[in-house]
C-alpha positions in Angstrom: 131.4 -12.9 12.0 128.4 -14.0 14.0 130.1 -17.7 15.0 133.0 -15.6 16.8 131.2 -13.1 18.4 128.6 -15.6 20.0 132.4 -17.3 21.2 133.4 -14.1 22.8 130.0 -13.7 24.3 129.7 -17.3 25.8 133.8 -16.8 27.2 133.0 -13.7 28.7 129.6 -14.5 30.3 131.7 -18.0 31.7 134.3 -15.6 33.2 132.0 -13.1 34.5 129.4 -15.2 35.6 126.3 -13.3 33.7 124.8 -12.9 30.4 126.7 -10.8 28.0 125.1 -8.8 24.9 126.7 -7.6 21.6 125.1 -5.3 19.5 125.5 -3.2 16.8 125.5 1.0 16.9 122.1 0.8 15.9 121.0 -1.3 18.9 120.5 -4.5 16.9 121.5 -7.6 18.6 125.3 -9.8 16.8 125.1 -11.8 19.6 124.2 -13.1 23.1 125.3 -15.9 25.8 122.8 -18.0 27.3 121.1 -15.9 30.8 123.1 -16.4 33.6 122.1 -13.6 36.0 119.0 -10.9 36.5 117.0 -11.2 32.9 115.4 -7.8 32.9 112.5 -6.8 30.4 114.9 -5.0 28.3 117.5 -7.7 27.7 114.4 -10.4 27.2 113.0 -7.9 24.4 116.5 -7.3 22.7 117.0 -10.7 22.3 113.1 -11.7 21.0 112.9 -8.5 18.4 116.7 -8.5 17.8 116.5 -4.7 18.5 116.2 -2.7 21.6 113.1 -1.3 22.7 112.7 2.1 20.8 111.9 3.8 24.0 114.2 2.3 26.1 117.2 3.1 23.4 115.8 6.8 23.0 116.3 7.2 26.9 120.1 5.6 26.9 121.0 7.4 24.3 120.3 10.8 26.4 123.3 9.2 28.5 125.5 9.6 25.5 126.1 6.0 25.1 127.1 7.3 21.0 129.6 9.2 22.0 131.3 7.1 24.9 134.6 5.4 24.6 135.1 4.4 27.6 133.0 2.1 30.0 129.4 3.8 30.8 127.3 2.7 33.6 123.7 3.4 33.3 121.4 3.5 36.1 118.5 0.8 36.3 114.7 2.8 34.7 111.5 0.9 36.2 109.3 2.6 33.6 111.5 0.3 30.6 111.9 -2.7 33.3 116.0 -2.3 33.2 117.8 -2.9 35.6 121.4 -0.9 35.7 124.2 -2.3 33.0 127.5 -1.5 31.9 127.8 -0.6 28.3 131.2 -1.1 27.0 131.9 0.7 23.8 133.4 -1.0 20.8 136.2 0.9 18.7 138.8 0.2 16.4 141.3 2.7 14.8 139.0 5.3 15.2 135.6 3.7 13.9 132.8 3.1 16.3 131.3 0.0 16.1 129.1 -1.5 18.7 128.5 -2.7 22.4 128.7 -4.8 25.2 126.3 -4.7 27.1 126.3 -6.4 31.0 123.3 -6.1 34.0 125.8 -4.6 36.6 124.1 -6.8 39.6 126.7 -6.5 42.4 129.1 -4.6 40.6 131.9 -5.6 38.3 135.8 -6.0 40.0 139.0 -4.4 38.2 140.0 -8.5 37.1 136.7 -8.9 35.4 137.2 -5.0 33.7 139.8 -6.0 32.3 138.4 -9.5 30.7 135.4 -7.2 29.3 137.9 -4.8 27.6 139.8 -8.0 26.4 136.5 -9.0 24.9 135.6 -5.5 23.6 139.1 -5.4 22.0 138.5 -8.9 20.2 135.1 -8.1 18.9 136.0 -4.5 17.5 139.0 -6.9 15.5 136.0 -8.7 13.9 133.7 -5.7 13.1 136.2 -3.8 11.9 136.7 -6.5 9.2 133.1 -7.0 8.5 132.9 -3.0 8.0 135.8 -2.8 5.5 134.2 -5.7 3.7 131.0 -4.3 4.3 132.0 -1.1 2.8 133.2 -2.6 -0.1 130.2 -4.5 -0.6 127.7 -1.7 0.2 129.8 0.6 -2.5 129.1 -2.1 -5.0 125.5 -2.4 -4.2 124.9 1.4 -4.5 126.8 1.7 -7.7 124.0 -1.2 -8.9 121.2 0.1 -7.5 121.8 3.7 -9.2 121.7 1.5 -12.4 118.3 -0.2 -11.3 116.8 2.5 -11.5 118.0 4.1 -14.7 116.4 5.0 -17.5 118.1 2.8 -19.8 116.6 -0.8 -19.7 119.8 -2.4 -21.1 121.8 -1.0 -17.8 118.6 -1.8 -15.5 118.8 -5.7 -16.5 122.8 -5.7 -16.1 122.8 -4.4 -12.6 119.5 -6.7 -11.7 121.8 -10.0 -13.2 125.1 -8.6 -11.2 122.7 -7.8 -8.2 122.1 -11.8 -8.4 125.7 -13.2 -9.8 127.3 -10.9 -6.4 124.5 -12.2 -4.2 124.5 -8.6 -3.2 121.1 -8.7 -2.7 118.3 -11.1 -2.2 115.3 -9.4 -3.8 114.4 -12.4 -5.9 111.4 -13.5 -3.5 110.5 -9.1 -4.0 111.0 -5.7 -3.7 109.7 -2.7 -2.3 111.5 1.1 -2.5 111.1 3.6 -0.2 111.8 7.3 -1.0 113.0 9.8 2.1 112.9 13.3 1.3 114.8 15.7 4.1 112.1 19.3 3.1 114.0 22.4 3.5 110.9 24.3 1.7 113.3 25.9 -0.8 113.9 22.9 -3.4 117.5 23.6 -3.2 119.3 20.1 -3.0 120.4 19.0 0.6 123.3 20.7 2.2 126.3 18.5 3.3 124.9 18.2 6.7 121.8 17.1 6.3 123.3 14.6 3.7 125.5 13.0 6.2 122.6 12.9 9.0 120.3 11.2 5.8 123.2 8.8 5.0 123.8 7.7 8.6 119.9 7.5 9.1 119.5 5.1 5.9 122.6 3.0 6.9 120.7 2.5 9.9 117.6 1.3 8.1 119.9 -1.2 5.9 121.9 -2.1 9.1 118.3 -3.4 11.4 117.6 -6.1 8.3 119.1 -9.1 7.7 122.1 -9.0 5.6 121.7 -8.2 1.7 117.7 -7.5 2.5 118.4 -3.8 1.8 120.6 -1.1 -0.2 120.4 2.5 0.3 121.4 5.4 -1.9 121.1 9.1 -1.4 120.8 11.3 -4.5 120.7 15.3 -4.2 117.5 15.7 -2.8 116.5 12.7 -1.4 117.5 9.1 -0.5 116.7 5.5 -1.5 115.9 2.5 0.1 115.4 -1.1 -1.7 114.2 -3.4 0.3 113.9 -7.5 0.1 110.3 -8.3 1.1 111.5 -11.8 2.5 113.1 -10.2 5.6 111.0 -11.0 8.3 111.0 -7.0 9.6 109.5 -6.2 6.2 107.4 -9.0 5.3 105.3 -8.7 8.6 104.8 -5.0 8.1 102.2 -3.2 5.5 103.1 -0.4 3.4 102.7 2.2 5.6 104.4 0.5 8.8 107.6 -0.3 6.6 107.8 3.6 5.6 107.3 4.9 9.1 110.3 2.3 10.3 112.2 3.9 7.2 111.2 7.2 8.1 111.7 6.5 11.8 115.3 5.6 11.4 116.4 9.0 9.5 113.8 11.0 12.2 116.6 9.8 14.5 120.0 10.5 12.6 118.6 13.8 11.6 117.4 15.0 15.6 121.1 16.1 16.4 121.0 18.9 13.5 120.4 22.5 15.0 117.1 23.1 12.5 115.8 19.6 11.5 113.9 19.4 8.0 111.0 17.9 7.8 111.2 13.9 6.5 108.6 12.7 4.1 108.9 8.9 3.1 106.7 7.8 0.2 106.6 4.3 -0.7 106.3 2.8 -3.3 104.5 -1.1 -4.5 105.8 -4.4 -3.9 107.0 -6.0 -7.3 108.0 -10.0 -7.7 112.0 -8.9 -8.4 114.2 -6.4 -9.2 113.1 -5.8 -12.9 110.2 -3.8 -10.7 112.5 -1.4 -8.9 112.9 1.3 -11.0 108.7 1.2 -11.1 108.5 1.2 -7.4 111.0 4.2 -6.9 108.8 6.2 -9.4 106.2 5.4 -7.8 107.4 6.3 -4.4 109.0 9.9 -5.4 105.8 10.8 -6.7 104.2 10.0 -3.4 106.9 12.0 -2.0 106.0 15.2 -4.5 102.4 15.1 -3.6 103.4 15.0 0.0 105.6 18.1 -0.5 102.4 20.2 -2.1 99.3 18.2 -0.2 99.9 18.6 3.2 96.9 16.9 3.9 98.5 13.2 2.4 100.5 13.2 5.7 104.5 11.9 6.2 104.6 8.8 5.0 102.7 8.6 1.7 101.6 5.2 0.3 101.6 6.0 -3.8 98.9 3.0 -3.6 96.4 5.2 -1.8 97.4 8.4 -3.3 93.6 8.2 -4.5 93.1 10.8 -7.4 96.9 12.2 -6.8 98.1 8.6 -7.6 96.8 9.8 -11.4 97.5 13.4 -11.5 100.7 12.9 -9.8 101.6 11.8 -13.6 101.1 14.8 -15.0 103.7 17.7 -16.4 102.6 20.2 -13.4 105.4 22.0 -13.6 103.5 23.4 -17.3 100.7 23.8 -15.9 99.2 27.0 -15.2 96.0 28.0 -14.4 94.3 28.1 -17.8 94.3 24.3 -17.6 91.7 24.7 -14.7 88.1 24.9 -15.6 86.5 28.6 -16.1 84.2 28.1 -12.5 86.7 27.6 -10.4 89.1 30.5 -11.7 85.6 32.4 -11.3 84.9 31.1 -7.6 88.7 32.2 -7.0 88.4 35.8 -8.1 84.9 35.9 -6.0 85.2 38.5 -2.9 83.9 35.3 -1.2 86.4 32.8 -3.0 88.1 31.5 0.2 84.7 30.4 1.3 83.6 29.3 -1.9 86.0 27.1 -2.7 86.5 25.3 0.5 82.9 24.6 0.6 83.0 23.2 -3.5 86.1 21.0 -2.1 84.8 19.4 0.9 81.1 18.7 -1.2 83.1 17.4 -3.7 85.7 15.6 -1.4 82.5 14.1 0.5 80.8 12.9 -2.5 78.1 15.3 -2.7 77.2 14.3 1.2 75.4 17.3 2.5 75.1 16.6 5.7 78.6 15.5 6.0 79.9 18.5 4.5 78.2 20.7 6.9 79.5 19.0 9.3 83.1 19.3 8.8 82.5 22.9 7.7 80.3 23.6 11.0 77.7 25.0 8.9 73.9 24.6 9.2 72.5 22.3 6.2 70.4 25.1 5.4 73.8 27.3 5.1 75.3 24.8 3.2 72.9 24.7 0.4 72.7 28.8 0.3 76.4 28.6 -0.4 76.2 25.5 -2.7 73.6 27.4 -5.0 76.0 30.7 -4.7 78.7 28.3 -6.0 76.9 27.7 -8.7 75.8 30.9 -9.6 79.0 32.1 -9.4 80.8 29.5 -11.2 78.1 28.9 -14.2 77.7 25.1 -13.2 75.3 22.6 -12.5 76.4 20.2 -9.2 74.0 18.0 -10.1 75.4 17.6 -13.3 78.4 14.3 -12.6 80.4 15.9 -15.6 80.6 19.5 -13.9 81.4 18.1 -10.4 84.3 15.5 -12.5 85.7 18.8 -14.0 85.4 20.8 -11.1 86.7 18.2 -8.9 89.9 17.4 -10.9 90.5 20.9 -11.1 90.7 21.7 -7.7 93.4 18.3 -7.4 95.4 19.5 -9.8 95.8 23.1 -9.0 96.6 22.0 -5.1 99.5 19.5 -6.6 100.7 22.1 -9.3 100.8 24.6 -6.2 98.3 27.0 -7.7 96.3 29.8 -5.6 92.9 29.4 -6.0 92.0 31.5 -2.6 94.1 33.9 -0.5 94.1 31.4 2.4 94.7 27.9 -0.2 93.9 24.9 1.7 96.1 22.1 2.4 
């Protein structure tokens, strides 16, 4: 596919006299002819990263370059460094499938329009194959994938061995999963619309790698992502930057929906093969659960640097109920003051028993601080200076934030 699109490329920027760009729907680069006219910032960039600049493809797409079908010319933005281009749309029997792009210069003449929807017509031949073949592909990836990360080891090793046999997928440098959850805040499974905006946004993820570097799957009430930690885009990144591109990517399929959900991406470790993917998508959902209950954790939740969740996140909390918390802190809870009692035992305890850190954060006087500390425990019947009241305590408060438990009127995230 790539050999005849660079050939369409390189006729049509001979006939037309200047560069030529195919790309994909999701603004990756297929293919380019050598420069031949203006060489803007944006073009120089799409070629280097293989992508478009993320702010310059945020702005065309507010010209409704997605939905075009016919020839679209877009004005020239100083702030990206782009000069003004022709985008030609690329569709076959109803399935969009790319771009040509062209820097406009001094205009294009009816002759040369019609060479540039000769081209468009000849490229959306050969990506309309590739998605059809694609498609099959991708079905067959997903189908092994699912069995990857099942619960029966027998099935896990037969789809890691057909992942190989097909060379479906080349994971056999390493792996990595990534979980996206769409939150609707009502743990009802996603709707049919926000499934289609997650599936589009996870194609897109599995679209920007190299081919057979990724395989994406969407179950009821989230979506998977397995990724080959060979490919350059994910290799070069660290935990956290490879979730936020996930996350990014599904952020962006998901804008168009008239109440967006909120997108959590947890991700989980990097394993040596596939044998480790059904580890690294445990891991990763549990990020995503803590993220759901601990605001605090943030969007895109590393399970490596969960911390303390990364152990409770293990535990049953759906059977847990309070009277697995210690005594105190049920005490501080029912306290007239237990809204301020309890934030001030979490940051202490959060702090490490720094005082003058945790009077800082709570805008409290040390003095203040240690009134309330020896209130807390009064109240509670413990000893702070004691490390196996504080572990107790400590845990406590962890678990009853993941297991959702009010400890105060006003719980804090």
């Amino acid at each position: 596919m790539q050999r005849d699109l660079q050939q369409i490329a390189e006729t049509l920027a001979d006939r037309l006299g200047r560069s030529v760009l195919v790309g994909d729907r999701s603004f990756n680069l297929l293919a380019h002819s050598s420069p031949l006219d203006t060489f803007d910032e944006v073009r120089r960039r799409s070629i280097l990263e293989r992508h478009g600049p993320n702010d310059a493809v945020a702005w065309v797409r507010t010209l409704g370059v997605d939905r075009a079908r016919e020839p679209l010319r877009l004005p020239a933005n100083a702030d990206y460094g782009m000069e003004a281009r022709l985008c030609v749309p690329i569709w076959m029997n109803d399935v969009p499938l790319g771009y040509i792009w062209l820097i406009e210069g001094d205009g294009i003449d009816e002759p040369d329009r019609d060479a540039v929807a000769a081209a468009a017509s000849a490229a959306g031949g050969i990506l309309y194959r590739d998605h059809l073949l694609s498609g099959l592909r991708s079905g067959r990836a997903r189908e092994l994938l699912r069995d990857l990360i099942a619960t029966d080891p027998d099935l896990r090793r037969h789809a890691a061995d057909s992942l190989t046999e097909e060379e479906l997928f080349a994971g056999s440098s390493g792996i990595q999963v990534v979980v996206v959850a769409p939150v609707t805040g009502d743990g009802r499974p996603m709707d049919e619309e926000v499934e289609l905006a997650l599936a589009a946004g996870l194609r897109a993820v599995t679209r920007s790698v190299l081919d057979g570097s990724a395989i994406d799957l969407v179950r009821p009430r989230h979506g998977i992502v397995l990724l080959a930690t060979s490919d350059p885009a994910i290799r070069s990144r660290d935990a956290v930057a490879v979730g936020e591109r996930v996350r990014d990517d599904v952020l962006r399929a998901l804008a168009p929906l008239r109440a967006p959900p909120r997108v959590i991406a947890g991700v989980g470790t990097r394993h040596p093969d596939v044998a480790g993917a059904r580890t690294s998508y445990e891991e990763a959902r549990r990020a995503v659960q803590v993220a759901e209950v601990i605001d605090a954790v943030g969007d895109v939740v590393v399970y490596e640097q969960l911390g303390v969740f990364r152990m409770l996140s293990q535990l049953p909390v759906e059977n847990l109920d309070d009277t697995f918390l210690h005594p105190g802190l049920r005490r501080l809870a029912e306290h007239r003051d237990g809204d301020a009692l309890v934030e001030t035992l979490e940051v202490f305890l959060d702090l490490a028993g720094d005082a003058t850190a945790a009077a800082d954060q709570l805008r409290l006087h040390r003095s203040s601080l240690y009134k309330r500390l020896r209130r807390i425990e009064e109240v509670a019947g413990i000893d702070l200076d004691d490390g196996g009241d504080r572990l107790a305590l400590h845990l406590s408060v962890k678990v009853a934030r993941l297991a959702g438990l009010a400890l105060t009127s006003n719980p804090r995230p």
